[in-house]
C-alpha positions in Angstrom: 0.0 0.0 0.0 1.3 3.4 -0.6 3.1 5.0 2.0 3.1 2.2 4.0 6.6 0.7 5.1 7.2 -2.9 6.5 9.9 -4.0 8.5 10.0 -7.4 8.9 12.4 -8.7 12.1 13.3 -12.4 12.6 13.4 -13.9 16.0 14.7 -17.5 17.6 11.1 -19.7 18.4 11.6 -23.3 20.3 11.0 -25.5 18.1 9.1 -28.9 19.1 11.4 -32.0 20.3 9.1 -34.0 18.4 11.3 -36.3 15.9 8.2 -37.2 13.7 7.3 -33.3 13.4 10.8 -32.9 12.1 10.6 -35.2 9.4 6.8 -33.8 8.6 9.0 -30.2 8.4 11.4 -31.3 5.8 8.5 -32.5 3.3 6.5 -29.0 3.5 8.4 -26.4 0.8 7.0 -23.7 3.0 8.6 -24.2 6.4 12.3 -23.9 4.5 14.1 -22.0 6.2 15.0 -18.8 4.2 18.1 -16.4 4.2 16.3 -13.3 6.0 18.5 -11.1 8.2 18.1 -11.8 12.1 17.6 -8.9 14.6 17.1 -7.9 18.2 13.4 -8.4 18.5 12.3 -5.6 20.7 10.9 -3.1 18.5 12.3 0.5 18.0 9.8 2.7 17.0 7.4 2.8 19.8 4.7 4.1 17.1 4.1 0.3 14.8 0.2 0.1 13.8 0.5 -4.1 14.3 3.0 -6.3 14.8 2.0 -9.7 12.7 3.8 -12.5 14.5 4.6 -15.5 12.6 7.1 -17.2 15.0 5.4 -16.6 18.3 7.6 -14.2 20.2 8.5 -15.1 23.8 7.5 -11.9 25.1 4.2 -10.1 23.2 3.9 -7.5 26.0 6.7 -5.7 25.0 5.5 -6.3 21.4 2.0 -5.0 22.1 3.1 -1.6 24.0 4.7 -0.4 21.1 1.7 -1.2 18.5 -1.4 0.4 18.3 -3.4 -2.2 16.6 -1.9 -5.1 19.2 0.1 -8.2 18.2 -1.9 -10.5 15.5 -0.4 -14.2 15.4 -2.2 -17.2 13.3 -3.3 -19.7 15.4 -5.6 -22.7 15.4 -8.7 -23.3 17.4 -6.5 -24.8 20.6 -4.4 -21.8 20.4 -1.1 -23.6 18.7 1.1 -21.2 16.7 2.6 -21.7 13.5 6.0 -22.5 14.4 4.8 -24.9 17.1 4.5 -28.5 16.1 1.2 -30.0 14.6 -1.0 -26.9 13.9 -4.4 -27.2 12.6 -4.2 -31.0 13.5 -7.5 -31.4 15.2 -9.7 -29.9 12.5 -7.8 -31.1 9.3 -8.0 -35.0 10.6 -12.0 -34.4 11.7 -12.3 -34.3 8.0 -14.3 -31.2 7.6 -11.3 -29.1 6.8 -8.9 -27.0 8.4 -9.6 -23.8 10.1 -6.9 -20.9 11.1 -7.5 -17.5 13.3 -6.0 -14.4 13.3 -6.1 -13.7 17.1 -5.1 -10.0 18.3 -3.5 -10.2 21.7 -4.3 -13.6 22.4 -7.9 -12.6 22.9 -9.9 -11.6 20.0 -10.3 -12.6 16.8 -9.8 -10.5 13.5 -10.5 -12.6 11.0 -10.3 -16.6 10.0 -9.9 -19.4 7.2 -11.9 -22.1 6.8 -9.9 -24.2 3.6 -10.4 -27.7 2.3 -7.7 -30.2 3.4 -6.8 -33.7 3.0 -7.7 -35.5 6.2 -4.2 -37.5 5.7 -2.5 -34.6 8.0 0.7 -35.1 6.4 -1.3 -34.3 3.0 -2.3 -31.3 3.7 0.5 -29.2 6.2 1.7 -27.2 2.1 -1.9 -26.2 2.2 -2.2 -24.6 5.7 1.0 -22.8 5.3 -0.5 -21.3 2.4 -3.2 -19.9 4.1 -1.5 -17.2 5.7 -1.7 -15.2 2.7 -4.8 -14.3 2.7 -5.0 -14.0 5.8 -2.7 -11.4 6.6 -3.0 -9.7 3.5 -7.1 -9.0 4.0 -6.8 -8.4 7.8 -4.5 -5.7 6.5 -6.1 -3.9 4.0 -9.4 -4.0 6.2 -6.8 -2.0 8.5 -6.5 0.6 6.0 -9.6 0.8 4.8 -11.9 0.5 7.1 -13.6 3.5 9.1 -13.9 1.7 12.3 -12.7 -1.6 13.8 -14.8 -4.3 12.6 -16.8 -6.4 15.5 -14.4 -9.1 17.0 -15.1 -12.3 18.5 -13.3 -13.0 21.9 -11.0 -15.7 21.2 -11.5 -19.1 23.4 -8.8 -21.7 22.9 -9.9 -25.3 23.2 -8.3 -28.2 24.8 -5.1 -29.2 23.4 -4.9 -33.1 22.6 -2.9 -35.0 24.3 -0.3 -37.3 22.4 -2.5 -40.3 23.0 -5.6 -38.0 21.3 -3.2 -36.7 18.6 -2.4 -40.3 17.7 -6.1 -40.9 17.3 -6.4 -37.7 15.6 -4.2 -39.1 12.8 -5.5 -42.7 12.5 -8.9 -41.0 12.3 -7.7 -38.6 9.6 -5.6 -41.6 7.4 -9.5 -43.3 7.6 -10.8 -40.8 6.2 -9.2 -40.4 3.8 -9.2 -43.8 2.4 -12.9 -43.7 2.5 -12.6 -40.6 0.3 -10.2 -42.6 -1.9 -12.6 -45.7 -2.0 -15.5 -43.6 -2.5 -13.9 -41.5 -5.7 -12.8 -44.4 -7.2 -15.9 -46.8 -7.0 -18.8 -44.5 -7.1 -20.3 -41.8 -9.1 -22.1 -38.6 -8.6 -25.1 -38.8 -10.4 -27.1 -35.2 -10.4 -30.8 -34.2 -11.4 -32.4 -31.1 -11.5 -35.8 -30.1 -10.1 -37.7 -26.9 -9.6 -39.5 -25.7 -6.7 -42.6 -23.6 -6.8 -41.5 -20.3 -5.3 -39.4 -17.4 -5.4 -35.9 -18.0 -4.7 -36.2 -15.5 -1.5 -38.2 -18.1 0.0 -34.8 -20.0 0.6 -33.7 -17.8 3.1 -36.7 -18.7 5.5 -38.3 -21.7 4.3 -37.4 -25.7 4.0 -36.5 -26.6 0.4 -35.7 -30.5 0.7 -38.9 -31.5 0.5 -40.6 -29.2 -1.5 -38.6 -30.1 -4.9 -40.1 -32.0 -8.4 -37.2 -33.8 -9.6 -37.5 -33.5 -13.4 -37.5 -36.8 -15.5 -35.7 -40.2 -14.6 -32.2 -41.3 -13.3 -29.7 -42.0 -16.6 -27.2 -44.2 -16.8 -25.1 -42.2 -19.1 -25.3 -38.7 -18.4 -26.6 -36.9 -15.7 -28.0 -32.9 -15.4 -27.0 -30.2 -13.5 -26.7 -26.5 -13.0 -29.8 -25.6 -14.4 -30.7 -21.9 -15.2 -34.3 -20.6 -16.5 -34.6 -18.7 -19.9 -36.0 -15.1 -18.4 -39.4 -14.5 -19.2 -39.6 -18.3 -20.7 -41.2 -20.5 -18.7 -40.4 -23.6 -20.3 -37.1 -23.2 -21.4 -34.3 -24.2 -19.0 -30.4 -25.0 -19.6 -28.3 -26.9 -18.0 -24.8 -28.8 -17.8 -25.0 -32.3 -19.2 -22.3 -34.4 -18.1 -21.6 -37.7 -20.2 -19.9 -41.0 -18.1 -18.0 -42.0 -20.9 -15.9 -39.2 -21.7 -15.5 -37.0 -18.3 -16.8 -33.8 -20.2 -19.8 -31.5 -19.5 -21.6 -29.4 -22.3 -24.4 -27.2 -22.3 -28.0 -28.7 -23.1 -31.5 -26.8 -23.4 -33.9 -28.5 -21.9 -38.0 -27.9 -22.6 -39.7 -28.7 -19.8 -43.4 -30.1 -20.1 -46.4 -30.0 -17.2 -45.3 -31.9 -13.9 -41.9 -33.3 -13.6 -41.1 -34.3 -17.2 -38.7 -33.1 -19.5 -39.9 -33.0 -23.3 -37.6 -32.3 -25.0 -33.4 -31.8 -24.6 -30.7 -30.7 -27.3 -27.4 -29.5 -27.4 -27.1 -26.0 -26.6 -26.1 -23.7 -30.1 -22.8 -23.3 -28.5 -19.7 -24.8 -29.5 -16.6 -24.7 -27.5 -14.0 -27.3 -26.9 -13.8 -28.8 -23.7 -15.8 -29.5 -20.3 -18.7 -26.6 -20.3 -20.9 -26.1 -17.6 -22.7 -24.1 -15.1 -24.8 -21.5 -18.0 -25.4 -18.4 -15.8 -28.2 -16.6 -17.7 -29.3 -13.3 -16.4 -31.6 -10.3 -18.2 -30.2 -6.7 -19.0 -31.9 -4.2 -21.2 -34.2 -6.4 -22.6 -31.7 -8.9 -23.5 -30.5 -12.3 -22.0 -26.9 -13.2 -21.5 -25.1 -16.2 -20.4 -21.8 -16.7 -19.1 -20.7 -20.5 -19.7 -18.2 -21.8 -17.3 -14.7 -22.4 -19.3 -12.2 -22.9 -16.5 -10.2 -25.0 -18.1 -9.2 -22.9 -21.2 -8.7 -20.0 -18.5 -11.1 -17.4 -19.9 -14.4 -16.3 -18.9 -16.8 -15.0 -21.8 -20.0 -13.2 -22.2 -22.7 -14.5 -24.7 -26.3 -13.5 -25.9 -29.0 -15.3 -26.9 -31.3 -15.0 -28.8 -35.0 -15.7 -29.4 -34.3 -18.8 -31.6 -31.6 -20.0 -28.9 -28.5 -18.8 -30.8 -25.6 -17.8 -28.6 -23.8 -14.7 -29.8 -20.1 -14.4 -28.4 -20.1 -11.1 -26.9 -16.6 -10.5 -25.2 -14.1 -11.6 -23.1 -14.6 -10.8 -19.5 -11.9 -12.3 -17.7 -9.0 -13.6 -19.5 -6.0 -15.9 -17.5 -8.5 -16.7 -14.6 -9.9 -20.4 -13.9 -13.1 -19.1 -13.2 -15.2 -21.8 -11.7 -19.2 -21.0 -11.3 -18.8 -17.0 -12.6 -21.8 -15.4 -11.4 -22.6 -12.1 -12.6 -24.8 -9.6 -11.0 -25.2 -5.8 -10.5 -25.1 -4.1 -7.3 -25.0 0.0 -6.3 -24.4 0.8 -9.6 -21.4 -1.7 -10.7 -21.1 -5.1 -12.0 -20.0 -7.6 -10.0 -18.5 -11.2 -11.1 -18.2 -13.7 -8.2 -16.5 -17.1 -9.2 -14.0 -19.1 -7.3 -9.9 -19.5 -8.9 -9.0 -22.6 -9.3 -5.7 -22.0 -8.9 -6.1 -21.0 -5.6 -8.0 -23.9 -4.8 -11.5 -25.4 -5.9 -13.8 -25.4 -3.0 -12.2 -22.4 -0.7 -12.1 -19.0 -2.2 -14.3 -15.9 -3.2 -13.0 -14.2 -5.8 -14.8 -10.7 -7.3 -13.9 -8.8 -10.7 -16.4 -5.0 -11.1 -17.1 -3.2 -13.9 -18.9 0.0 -14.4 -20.1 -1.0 -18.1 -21.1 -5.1 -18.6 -18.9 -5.4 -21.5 -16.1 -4.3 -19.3 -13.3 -3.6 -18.4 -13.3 -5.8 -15.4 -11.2 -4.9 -12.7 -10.0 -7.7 -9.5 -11.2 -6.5 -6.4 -8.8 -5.3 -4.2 -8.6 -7.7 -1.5 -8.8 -11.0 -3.6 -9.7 -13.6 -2.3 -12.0 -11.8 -0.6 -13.1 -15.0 1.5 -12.0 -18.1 2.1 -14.1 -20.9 3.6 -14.6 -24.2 1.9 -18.6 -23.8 3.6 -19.8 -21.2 2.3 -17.4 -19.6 -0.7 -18.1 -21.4 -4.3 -21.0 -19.2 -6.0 -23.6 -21.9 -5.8 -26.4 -20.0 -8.3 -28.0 -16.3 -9.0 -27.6 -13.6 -5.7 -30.9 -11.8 -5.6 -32.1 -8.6 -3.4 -34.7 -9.2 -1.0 -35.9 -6.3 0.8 -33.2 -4.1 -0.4 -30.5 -6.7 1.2 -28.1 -8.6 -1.6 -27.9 -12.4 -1.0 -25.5 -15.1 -2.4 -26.2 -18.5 -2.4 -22.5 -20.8 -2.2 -21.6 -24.1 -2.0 -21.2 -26.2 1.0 -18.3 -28.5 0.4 -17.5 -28.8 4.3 -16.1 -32.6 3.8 -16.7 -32.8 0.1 -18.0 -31.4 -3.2 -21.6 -29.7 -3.4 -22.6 -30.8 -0.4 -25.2 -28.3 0.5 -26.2 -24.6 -0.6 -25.9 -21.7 2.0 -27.3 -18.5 1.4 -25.5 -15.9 2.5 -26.3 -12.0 3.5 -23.7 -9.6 1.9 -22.9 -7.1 4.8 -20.6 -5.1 2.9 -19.6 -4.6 -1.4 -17.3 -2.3 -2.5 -14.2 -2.5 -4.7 -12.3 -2.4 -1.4 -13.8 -4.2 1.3 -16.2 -7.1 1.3 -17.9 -8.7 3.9 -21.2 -11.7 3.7 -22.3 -14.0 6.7 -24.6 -17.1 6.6 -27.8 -16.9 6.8 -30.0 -20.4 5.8 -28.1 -23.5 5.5 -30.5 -25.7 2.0 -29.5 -29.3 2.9 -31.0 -32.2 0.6 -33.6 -34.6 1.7 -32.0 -37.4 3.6 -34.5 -39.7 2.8 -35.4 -38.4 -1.1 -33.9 -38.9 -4.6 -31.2 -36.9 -4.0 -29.9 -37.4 -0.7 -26.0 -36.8 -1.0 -25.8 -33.2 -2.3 -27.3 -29.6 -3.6 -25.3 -27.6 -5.1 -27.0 -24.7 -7.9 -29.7 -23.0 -6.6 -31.2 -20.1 -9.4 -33.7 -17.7 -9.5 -36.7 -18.1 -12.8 -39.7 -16.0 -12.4 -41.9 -17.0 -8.9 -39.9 -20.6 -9.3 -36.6 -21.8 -8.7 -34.3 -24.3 -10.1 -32.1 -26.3 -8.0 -30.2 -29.8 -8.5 -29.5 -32.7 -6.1 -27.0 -35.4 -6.4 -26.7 -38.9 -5.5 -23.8 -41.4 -5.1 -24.3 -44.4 -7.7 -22.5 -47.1 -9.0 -21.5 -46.9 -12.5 -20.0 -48.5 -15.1 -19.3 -46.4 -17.6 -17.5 -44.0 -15.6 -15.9 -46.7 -14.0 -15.0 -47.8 -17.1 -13.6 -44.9 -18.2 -11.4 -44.7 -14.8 -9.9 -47.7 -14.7 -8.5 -47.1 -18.5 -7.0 -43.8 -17.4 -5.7 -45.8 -14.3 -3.9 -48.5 -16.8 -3.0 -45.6 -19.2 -1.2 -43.3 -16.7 0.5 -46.7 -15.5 1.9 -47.6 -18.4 2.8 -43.7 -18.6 4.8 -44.0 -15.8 6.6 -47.1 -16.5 8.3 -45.5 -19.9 9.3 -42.6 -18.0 
């Protein structure tokens, strides 16, 4: 930030005895040690705005009555520091991910990182490290940007684990994560979609699970997902349709009939190479646009259609970005595009891009990724105002992909600063069709469309896996 100078001191921390938490150290890149200078840790210039303490400094009094904003230090839920040994262990192995806090004088929390992790702890210590980015890097431009001091949390460590719970911390992890393994490799996700008959601000209040007409039968081949109404059409629909036998998604249209059937489907007019999915349609000026998901080519484009169902490339709104689930929507008078980077993880992050015109130019918002939490982060469908309040409905992918849909209530949206909370947790019907997963949520008209998933077993994708299996074995025996 301009203006702003950073001193960055090294100090001596003990280091844990621990001989296996040595040899984890030597296979994380990110716990290297580096070349930086050392110096006397007492600070000073008695006038520092924070001191950000990576290393756990024997003595933060001294720290803290030089600093006006108090001494911030990453920690986990039981309090363990980042240079202490086994951070983050408890909630990595439990399997729902791994959560870090940024506590301000061992008391209060700022702000906090909910990511994705491998229950295998080894698997995922590269992952936690790299958490810290974000973490400092938002806290402090809140710092500078902010008005007033956000509300805090007071910070209440939980019981450390002894080393007879740690050990069963780690055999529960490695179980997990072979049922994850087992599970990817046997079984399939097999989505459908369904509409429910009411507004999609009637999620925020009101069960969904049961109220849901699953459109049309179970297939063996394909399955449907991420459906999105034609505005103002009230048969038209379309949707991702993901084929067993080849791993790729495309974009169908979909006619739908009275009750739950489906009359007709066809490929959408659309032809781009590659897995295609998630068709975000919205209206503007009279006109309805659709922004495909194209991750894997890195770019995120802009389409029209038109009355006959022809999609018109428009332009280019992100280009270099692996834009999963781009949602676009407009809000006090900008543009906003929320999507999750996959290079920064698939599950975890928020991402925004604003633009005063829709045809661009986009710009990144400032504090990118402007939230991460694996629960509530991956744009799960349209955002909508309800009573002059913005919602966003994301993904649940606590212990796995599409879990559940969360609508959340956006506090704060500027270019600078952004801020949502939680609000209604959608969870699918444990005892209906679709009992493993929700994931797309979208508004169309006084309905809404919505998709479940279920775990099945089949062969064509199975199929399919074991010949990459045999082919990237061979691959490895040439080399």
């Amino acid at each position: 930030m301009p203006g702003v100078d950073v001193e960055i001191r090294r100090v001596d921390v003990e280091h844990s005895g621990d001989a296996q938490w040595r040899r984890l150290q030597t296979a994380v890149p990110a716990l290297r040690e580096s070349s930086a200078p050392r110096f006397d840790p007492e600070p000073g210039d008695p006038f520092w705005n924070a001191v950000i303490d990576l290393a756990g400094v024997d003595d933060p009094n001294a720290w803290r009555a030089c600093s006006m904003r108090g001494v911030w230090q990453p920690l986990d839920a039981q309090g363990t520091h980042l240079a202490a040994a086994y951070p983050c262990l408890a909630s990595i192995t439990s399997g729902t991910g791994g959560e870090l806090l940024l506590v301000r004088n061992g008391d209060t929390i700022i702000d906090s990182v909910r990511f994705y992790a491998d229950p295998r702890y080894p698997n995922s210590l590269e992952n936690l490290y790299k958490q810290i980015v974000p973490l400092l890097s938002n806290s402090v431009r809140d710092m500078a940007y902010a008005d007033r001091d956000e509300p805090a949390s007071v910070f209440s460590r939980q019981p450390r684990p002894t080393r007879l719970r740690r050990a069963v911390h780690e055999i529960r992890g490695r179980a997990l994560a072979w049922r994850r393994r087992l599970q990817a490799q046997w079984l399939s996700e097999s989505w459908m979609i369904g509409v429910i008959d009411a507004p999609i601000q009637h999620m925020i209040d009101q069960p969904v699970e049961d109220r849901v007409r699953w459109l049309g039968p179970r297939e063996s081949v394909f399955y449907r997902a991420d459906p999105f109404g034609v505005p103002g059409d009230d048969r038209r629909v379309y949707c991702e349709v993901y084929d067993y036998r080849d791993g790729f998604g495309r974009i169908e249209a979909v006619e739908l009939g009275d009750g739950q059937s489906i009359v007709d489907a066809a490929p959408a007019q659309l032809k781009l190479p590659g897995h295609t999915s998630y068709p975000y349609l919205f209206e503007h000026e009279g006109r309805v646009y659709a922004v495909p998901e194209t991750a894997a080519r890195e770019k995120c484009e802009l389409y029209e259609i038109d009355e006959t169902g022809q999609w018109r490339f428009v332009t280019v709104l992100l280009d270099g970005v692996a834009a999963a689930d781009a949602s676009l929507f407009l809000w006090n008078g900008l543009f906003w595009l929320a999507y999750s980077d996959l290079a920064l993880g698939p599950f975890d992050n928020l991402c925004l891009s604003y633009s005063r015109e829709l045809h661009g130019p986009w710009k990144p918002h400032l504090r990118n990724p402007v939230k991460v939490d694996h629960r509530s982060s991956r744009p799960a469908g349209t955002p909508f105002v309800h009573e002059g309040v913005l919602y966003r409905p994301a993904q649940d992918c606590g212990s796995g992909y599409g879990q559940a849909v969360v609508i959340n209530r956006v506090l704060l949206c500027t270019p600078q600063r952004y801020r949502e909370e939680a609000v209604r947790h959608c969870r699918p019907d444990p005892g209906g069709r679709n009992p493993h997963g929700l994931h797309t949520v979208s508004a169309w008209g006084e309905r809404t469309l919505i998709d479940g998933k279920r775990y099945v077993f089949n062969l064509h994708e199975l199929s399919r896996k074991l010949r990459h299996r045999r082919e990237d074995s061979r691959r490895a025996v040439r080399e």
